[in-house]
N, C-alpha and C positions, 0 to 999 in steps of 0.2 A: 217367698216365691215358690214355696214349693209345696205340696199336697198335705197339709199336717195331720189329715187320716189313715195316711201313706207311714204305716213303722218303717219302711227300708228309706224313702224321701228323708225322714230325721235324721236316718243314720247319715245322710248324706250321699246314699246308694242309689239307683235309679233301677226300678222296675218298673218297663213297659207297662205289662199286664195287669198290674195293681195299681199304677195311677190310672190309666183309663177305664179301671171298674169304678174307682173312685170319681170320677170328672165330674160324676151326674152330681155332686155336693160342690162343685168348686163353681164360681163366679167367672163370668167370660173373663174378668182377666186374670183370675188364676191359672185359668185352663188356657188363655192365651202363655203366659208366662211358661205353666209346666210344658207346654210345647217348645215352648225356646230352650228351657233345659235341656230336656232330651236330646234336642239335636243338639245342644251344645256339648254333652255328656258322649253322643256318639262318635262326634266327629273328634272330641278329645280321645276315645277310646281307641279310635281308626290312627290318630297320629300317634298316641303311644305306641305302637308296634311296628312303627316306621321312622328312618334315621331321616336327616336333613342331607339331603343329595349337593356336593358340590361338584364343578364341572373342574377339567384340569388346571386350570390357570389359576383357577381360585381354590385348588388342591397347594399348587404350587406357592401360592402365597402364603396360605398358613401353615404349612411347612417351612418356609422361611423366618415367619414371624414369631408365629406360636412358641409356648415352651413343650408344651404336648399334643399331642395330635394322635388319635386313634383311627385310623380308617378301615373301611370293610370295603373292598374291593369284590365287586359281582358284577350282571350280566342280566343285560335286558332280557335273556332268553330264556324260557323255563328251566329253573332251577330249584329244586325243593330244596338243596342243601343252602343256598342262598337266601332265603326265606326264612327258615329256622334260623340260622345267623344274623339276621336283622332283627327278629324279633328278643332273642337276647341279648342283643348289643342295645336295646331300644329299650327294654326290662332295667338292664342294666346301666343305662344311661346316669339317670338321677346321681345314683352311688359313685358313679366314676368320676362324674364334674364334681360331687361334692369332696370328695376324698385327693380326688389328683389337679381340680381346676382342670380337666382337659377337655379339647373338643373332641367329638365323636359323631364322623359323619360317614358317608358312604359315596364311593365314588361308583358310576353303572360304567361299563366298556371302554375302561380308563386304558390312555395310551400308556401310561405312566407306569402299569406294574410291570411292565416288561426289564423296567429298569428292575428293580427289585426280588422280582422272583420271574423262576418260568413256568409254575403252578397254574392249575386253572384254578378259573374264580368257585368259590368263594379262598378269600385269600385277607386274613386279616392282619394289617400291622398295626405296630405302635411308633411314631418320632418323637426322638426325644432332643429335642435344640435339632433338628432334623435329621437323626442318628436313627436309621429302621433297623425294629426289632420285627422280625416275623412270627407270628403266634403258633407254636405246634403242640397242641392239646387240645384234651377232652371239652366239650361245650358245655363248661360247666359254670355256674356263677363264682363260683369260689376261685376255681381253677385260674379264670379271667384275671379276673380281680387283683387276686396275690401273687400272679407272672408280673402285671402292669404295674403295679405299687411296689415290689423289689425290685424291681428295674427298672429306676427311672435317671438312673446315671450307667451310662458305657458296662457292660458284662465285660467288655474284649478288651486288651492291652496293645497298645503299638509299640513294636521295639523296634530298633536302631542296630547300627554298627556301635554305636556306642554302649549301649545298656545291653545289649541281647547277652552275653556273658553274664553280666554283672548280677542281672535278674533269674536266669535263668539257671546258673550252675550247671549247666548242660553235661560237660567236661571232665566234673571234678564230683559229681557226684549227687547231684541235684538236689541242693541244702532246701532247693526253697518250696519244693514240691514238682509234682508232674506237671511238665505242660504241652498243651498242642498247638500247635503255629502251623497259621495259613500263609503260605507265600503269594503274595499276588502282587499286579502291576495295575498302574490306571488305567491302561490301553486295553485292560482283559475284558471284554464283554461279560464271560461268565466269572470274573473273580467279580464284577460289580452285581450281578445276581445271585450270588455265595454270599453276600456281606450281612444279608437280614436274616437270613438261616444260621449266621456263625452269629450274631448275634443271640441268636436264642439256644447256640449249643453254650455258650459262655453262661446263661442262667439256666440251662439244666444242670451245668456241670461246676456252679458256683459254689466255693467253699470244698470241692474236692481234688477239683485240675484245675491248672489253671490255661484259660484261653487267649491267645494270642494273634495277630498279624505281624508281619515282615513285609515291606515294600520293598520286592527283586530291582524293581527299575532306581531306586532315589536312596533312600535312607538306609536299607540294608542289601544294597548293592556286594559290599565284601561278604555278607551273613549268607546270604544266597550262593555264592560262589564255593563257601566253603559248604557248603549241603548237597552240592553241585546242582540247583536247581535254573535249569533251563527256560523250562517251559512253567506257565502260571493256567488256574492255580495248582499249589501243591501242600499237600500237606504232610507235618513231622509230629509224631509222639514224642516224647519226651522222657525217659522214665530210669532214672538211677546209672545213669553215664550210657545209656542203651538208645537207639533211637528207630521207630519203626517208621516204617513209610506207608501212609494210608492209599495203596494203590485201587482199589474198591472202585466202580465206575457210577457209583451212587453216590451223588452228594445232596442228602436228606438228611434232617435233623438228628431223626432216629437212627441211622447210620453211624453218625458220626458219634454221637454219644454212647454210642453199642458198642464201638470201637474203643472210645478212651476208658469204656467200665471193663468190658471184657477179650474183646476182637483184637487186642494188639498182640494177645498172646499166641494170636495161631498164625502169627506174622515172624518171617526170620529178624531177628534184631541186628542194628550195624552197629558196630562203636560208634561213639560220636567222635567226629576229629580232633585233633586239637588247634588249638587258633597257629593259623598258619604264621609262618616265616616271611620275610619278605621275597626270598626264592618264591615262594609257594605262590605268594600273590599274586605275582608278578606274571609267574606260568599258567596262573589259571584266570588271569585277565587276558592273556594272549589265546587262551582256548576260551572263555567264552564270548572272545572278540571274532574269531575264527569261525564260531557254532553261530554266529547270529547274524554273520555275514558270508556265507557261505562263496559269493560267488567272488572273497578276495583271497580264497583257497584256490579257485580256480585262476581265478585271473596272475595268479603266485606261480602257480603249476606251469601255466602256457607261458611266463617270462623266464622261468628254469628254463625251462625246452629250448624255448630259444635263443638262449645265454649258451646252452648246452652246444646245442648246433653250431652256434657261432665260433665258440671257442675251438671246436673241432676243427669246422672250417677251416681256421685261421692256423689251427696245428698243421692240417694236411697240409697247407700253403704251403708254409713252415718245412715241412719236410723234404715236400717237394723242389722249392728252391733251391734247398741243402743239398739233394741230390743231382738236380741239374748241374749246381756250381763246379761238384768234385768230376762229375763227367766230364766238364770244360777241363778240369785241372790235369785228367789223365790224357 
């Protein structure tokens, strides 16, 4: 079907300009044929450089379903960096299904990353059993590639009231290495768009800190209490019985990872506490009972007052009686 006076057609290659110097040797239905190639060659060359567009619903389902899922999250609106982004996700396509089985598609004006990140587009993640990683590196094939293929199980740890000691050594001298723990809640809008970034700070900082969550509302309800953490999210270093607190108002990949290499040293360090007493507990279940409801501080305050006054009241009665009585007596 193809021009066999054409050396690049053998190859298998298509040049315009050299089959159609050749035509005038080729038979109308060769020359029918090498027309069909061509456009078949082009329009295959137009969809390599372009990812398969799913719409949200059908974002949402293979995030459900899938066991991987790579998505490039962009923007109908002129975007160069968007563009370069697809065409290397689309380069790289072939290699990624082959090596990881995953899909790799591209959501345009997704309502969806808002869950996930508060970045503009271009914005690309990876789910893993529907676990997002957010991608923060150089655009590079390599780079790609070996973030996605060593991380295809969880970078981040979840701990408990029960483990968070046990794993952590926090206290006694941290046997089992550094770690940084994100306190958050499910209620938190931004701890749920922290989670694909603390993902990807868990595989920058794999095999040297290790990276962790703490759920303040559920699971590590006492863990929180004892860090005294309030408000979500929050973050703790972790580093030889010492603990610094990431108070930094940026929370970026690169941030974070700057901090647990070098940044926590220009931080003042706390002790870490030690696992409280049941006194301890107890007083600090009544103050973060107290901080999270604030208006039964108030409404505590305005029943003193008026227990206060009462009692008085009822003294000056009191007194008053007393004195009337003894006037009667004299």
């Amino acid at each position: 079907s193809r021009c066999l006076t054409c050396t690049s057609c053998r190859r298998g290659d298509v040049n315009v300009s050299c089959c159609i110097i050749s035509s005038s040797s080729c038979s109308s239905h060769e020359l029918t044929m090498l027309v069909l190639l061509i456009a078949i060659c082009i329009l295959s060359s137009v969809h390599a450089t372009k990812l398969e567009r799913v719409h949200d619903n059908e974002l949402l389902n293979l995030i459900k379903v899938e066991k991987y899922v790579i998505v490039l999250f962009t923007t109908s609106a002129d975007c160069a960096d968007c563009n370069n982004y697809e065409k290397k996700l689309a380069h790289l396509r072939e290699d990624l299904v082959d090596v990881m089985s995953t899909w790799v598609v591209k959501a345009i004006d997704s309502q969806l990353l808002q869950l996930y990140s508060n970045d503009r587009e271009p914005v690309l993640i990876f789910f893993r059993h529907g676990l997002p990683l957010l991608y923060d590196g150089p655009l590079e094939d390599e780079d790609i590639i070996t973030t996605f293929t060593e991380n295809k199980a969880p970078t981040v740890k979840e701990l408990t009231d029960d483990t968070f000691e046990h794993l952590t050594q926090a206290s006694t001298g941290a046997t089992t290495g550094d770690w940084f723990v994100m306190f958050y809640s499910t209620d938190c809008v931004q701890c749920l768009r922290t989670m694909a970034k603390w993902e990807m700070v868990g595989a920058k900082l794999k095999h040297k800190v290790n990276v962790a969550l703490v759920n303040k509302a559920t699971t590590g309800i006492s863990t929180a209490r004892r860090f005294n953490i309030y408000n979500t999210p929050q973050f703790i270093f972790f580093r030889h019985s010492k603990m610094y607190r990431y108070d930094i108002g940026t929370h970026d990949v690169a941030s974070f990872v700057a901090f647990a290499k070098e940044g926590y040293k220009n931080i003042k360090p706390e002790e870490v506490p030690a696992l409280p007493s049941y006194f301890d507990e107890y007083t600090k279940i009544i103050i973060t009972f107290l901080y999270d409801n604030p208006w039964t501080l108030k409404l505590a305050s305005i029943c003193i007052g008026v227990l206060v006054i009462v009692l008085a009241t009822i003294k000056c009665m009191q007194l008053d009686e007393k004195e009337d009585k003894e006037d009667k007596e004299d």
